[in-house]
Backbone as XML, in Angstrom:
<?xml version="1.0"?>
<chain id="A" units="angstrom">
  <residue number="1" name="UNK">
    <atom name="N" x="33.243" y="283.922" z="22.258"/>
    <atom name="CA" x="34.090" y="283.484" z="23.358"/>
    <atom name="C" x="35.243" y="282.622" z="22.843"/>
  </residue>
  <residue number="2" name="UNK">
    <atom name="N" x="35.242" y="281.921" z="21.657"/>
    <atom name="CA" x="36.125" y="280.840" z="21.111"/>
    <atom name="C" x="37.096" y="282.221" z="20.532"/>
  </residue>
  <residue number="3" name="UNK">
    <atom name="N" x="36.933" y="282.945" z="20.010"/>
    <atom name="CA" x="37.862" y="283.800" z="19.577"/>
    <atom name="C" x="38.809" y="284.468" z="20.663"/>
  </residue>
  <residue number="4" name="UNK">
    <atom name="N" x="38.141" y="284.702" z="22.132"/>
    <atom name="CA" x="39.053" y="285.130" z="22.832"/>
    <atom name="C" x="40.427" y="284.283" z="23.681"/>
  </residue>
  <residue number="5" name="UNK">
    <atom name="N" x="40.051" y="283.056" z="23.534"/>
    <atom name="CA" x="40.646" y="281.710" z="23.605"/>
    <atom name="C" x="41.448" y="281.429" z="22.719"/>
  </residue>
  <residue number="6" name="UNK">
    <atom name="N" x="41.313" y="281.801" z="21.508"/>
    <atom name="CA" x="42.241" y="281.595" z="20.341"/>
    <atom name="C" x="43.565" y="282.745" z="20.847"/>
  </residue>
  <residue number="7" name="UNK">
    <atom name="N" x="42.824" y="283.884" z="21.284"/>
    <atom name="CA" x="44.053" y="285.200" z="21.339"/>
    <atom name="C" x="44.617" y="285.253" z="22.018"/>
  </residue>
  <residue number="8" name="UNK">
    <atom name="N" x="44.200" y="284.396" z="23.010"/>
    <atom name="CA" x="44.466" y="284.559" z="24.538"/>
    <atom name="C" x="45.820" y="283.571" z="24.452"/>
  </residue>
  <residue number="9" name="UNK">
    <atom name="N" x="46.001" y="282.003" z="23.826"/>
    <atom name="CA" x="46.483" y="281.267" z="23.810"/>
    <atom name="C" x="47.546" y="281.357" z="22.747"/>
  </residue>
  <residue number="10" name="UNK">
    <atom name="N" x="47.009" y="282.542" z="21.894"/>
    <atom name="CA" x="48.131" y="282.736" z="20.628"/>
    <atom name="C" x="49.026" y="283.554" z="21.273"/>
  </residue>
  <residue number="11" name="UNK">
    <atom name="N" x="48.527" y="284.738" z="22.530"/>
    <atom name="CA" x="49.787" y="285.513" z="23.229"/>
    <atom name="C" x="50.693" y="284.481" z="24.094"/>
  </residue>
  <residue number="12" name="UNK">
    <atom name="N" x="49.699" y="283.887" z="24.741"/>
    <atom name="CA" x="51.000" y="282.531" z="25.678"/>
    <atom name="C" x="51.807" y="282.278" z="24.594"/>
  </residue>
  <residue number="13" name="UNK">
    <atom name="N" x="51.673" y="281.133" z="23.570"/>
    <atom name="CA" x="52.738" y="280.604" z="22.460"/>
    <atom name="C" x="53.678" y="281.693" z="22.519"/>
  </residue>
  <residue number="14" name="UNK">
    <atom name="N" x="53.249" y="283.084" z="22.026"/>
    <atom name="CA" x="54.143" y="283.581" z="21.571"/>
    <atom name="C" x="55.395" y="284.931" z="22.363"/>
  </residue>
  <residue number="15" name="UNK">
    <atom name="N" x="54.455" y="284.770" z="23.532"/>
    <atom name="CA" x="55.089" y="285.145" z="24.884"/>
    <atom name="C" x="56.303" y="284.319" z="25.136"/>
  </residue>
  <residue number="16" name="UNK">
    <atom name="N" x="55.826" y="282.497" z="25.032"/>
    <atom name="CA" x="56.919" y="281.548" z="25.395"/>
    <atom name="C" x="57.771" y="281.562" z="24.250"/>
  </residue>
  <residue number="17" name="UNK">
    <atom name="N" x="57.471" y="281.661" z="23.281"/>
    <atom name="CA" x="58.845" y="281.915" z="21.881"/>
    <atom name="C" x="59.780" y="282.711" z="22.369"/>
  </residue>
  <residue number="18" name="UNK">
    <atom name="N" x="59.377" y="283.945" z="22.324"/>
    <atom name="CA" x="60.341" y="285.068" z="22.664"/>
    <atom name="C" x="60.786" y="285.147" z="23.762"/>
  </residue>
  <residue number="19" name="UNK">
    <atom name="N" x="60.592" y="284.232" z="24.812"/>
    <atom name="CA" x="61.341" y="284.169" z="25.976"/>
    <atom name="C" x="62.530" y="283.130" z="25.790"/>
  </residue>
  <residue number="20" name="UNK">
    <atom name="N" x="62.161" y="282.089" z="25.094"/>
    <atom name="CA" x="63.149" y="281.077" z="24.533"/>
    <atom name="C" x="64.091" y="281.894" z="23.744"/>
  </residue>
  <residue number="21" name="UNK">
    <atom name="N" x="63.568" y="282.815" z="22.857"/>
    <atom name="CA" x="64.681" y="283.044" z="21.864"/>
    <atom name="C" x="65.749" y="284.055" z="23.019"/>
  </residue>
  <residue number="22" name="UNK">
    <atom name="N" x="65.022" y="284.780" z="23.361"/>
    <atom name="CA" x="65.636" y="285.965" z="24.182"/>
    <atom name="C" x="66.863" y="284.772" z="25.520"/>
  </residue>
  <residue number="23" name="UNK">
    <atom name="N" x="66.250" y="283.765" z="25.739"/>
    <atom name="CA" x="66.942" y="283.240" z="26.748"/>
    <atom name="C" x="68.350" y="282.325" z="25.708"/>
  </residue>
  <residue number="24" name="UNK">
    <atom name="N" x="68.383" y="282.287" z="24.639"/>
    <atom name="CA" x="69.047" y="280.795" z="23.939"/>
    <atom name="C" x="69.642" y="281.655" z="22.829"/>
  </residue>
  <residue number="25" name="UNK">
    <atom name="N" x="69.639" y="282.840" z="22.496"/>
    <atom name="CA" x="70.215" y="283.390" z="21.315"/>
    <atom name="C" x="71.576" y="284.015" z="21.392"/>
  </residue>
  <residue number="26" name="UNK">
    <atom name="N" x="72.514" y="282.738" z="20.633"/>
    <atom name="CA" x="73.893" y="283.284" z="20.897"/>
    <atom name="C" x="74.443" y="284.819" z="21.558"/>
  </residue>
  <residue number="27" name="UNK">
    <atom name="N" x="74.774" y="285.240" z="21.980"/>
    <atom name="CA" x="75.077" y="286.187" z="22.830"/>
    <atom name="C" x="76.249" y="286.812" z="21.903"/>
  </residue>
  <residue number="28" name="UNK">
    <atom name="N" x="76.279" y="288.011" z="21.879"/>
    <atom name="CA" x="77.604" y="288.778" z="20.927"/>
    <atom name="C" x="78.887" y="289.562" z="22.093"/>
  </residue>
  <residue number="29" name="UNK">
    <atom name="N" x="79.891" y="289.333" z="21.287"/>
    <atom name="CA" x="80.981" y="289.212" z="21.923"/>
    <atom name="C" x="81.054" y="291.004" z="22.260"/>
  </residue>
  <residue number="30" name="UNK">
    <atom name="N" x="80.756" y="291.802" z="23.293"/>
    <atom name="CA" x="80.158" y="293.084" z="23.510"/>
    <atom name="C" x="81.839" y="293.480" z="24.410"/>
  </residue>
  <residue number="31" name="UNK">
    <atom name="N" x="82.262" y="292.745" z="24.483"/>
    <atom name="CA" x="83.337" y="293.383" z="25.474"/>
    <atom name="C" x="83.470" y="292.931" z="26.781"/>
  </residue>
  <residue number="32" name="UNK">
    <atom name="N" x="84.355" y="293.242" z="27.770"/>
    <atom name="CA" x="84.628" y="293.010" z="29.268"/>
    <atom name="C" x="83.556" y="293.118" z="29.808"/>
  </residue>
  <residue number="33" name="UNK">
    <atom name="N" x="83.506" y="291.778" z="30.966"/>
    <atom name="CA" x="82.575" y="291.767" z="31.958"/>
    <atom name="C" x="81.320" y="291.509" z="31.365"/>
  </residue>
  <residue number="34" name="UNK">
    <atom name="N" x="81.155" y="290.445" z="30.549"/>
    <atom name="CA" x="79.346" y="290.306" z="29.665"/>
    <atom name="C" x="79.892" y="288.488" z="29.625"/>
  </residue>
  <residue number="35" name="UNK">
    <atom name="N" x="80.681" y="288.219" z="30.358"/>
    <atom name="CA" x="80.965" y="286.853" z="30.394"/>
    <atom name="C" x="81.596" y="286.211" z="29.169"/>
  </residue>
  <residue number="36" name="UNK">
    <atom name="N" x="81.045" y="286.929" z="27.839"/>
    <atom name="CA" x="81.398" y="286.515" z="26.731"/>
    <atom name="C" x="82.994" y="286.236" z="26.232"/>
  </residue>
  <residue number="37" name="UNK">
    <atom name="N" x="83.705" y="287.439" z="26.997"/>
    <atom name="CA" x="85.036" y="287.470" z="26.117"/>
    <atom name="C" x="85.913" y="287.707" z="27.605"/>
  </residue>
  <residue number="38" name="UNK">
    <atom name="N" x="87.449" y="286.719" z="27.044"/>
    <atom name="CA" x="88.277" y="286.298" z="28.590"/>
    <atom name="C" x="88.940" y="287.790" z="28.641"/>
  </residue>
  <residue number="39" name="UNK">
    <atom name="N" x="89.091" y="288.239" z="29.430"/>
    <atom name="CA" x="89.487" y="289.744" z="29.574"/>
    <atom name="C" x="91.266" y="289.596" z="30.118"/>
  </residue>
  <residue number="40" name="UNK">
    <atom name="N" x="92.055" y="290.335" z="29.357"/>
    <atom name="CA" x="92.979" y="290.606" z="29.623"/>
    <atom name="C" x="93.536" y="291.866" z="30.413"/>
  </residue>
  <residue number="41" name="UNK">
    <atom name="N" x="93.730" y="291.681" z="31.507"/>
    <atom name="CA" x="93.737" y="292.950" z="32.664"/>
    <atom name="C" x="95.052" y="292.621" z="32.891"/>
  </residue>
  <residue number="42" name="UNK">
    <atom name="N" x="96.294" y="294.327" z="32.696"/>
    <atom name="CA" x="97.100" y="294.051" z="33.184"/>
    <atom name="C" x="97.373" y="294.118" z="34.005"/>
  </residue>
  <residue number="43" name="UNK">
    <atom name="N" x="98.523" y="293.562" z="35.173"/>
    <atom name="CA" x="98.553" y="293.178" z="36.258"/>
    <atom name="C" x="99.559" y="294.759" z="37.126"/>
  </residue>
  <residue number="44" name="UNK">
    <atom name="N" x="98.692" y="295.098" z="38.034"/>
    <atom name="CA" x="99.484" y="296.715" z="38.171"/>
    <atom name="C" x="101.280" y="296.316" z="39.256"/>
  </residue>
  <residue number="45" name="UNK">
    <atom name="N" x="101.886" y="297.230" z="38.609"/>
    <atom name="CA" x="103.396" y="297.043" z="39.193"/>
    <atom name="C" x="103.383" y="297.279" z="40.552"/>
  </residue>
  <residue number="46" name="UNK">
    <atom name="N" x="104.218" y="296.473" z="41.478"/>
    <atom name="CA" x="104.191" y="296.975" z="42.221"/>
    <atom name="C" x="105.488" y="298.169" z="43.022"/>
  </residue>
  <residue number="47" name="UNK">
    <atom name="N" x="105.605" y="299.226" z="43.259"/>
    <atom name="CA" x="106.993" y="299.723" z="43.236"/>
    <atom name="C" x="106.799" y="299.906" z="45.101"/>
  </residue>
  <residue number="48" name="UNK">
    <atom name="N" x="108.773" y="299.307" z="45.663"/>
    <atom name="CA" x="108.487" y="299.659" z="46.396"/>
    <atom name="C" x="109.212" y="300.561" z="47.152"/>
  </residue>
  <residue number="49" name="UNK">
    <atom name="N" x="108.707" y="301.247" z="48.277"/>
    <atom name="CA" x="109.230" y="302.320" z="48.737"/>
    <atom name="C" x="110.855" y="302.453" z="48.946"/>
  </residue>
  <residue number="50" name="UNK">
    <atom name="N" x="111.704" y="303.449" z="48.786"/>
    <atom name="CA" x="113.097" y="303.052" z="48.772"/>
    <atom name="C" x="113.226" y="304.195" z="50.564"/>
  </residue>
  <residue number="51" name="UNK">
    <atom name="N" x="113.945" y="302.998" z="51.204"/>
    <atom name="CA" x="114.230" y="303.525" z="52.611"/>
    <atom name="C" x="115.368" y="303.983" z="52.885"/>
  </residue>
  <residue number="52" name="UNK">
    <atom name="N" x="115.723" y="305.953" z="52.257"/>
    <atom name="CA" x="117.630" y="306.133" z="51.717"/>
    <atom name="C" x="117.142" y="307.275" z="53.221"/>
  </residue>
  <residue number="53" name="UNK">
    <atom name="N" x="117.773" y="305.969" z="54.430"/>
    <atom name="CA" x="117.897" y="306.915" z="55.789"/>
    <atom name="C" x="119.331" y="307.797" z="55.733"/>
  </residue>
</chain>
């Protein structure tokens, strides 16, 4: 029974590691919209209608 207590408590520890790492591990710069990197969107023209009555 002490052995299943050992395994049992070695998956918690190491359940909570990898949730820490997974939650705290610098994040890579992946592109637009991942929060990581300021996105440069250009701004669309606007043209406007020409009124040749």
């Amino acid at each position: 029974m002490k052995t299943v207590e050992i395994i049992l408590v070695a998956l918690i520890v190491l359940g909570a590691v990898l949730y820490l790492y997974k939650t705290f591990k610098p994040k890579k710069k992946t592109g637009c919209g991942c929060g990581t990197v300021d996105c440069k969107v250009p701004k669309p023209t606007i043209e406007r209608a020409s009124n040749d009555n």
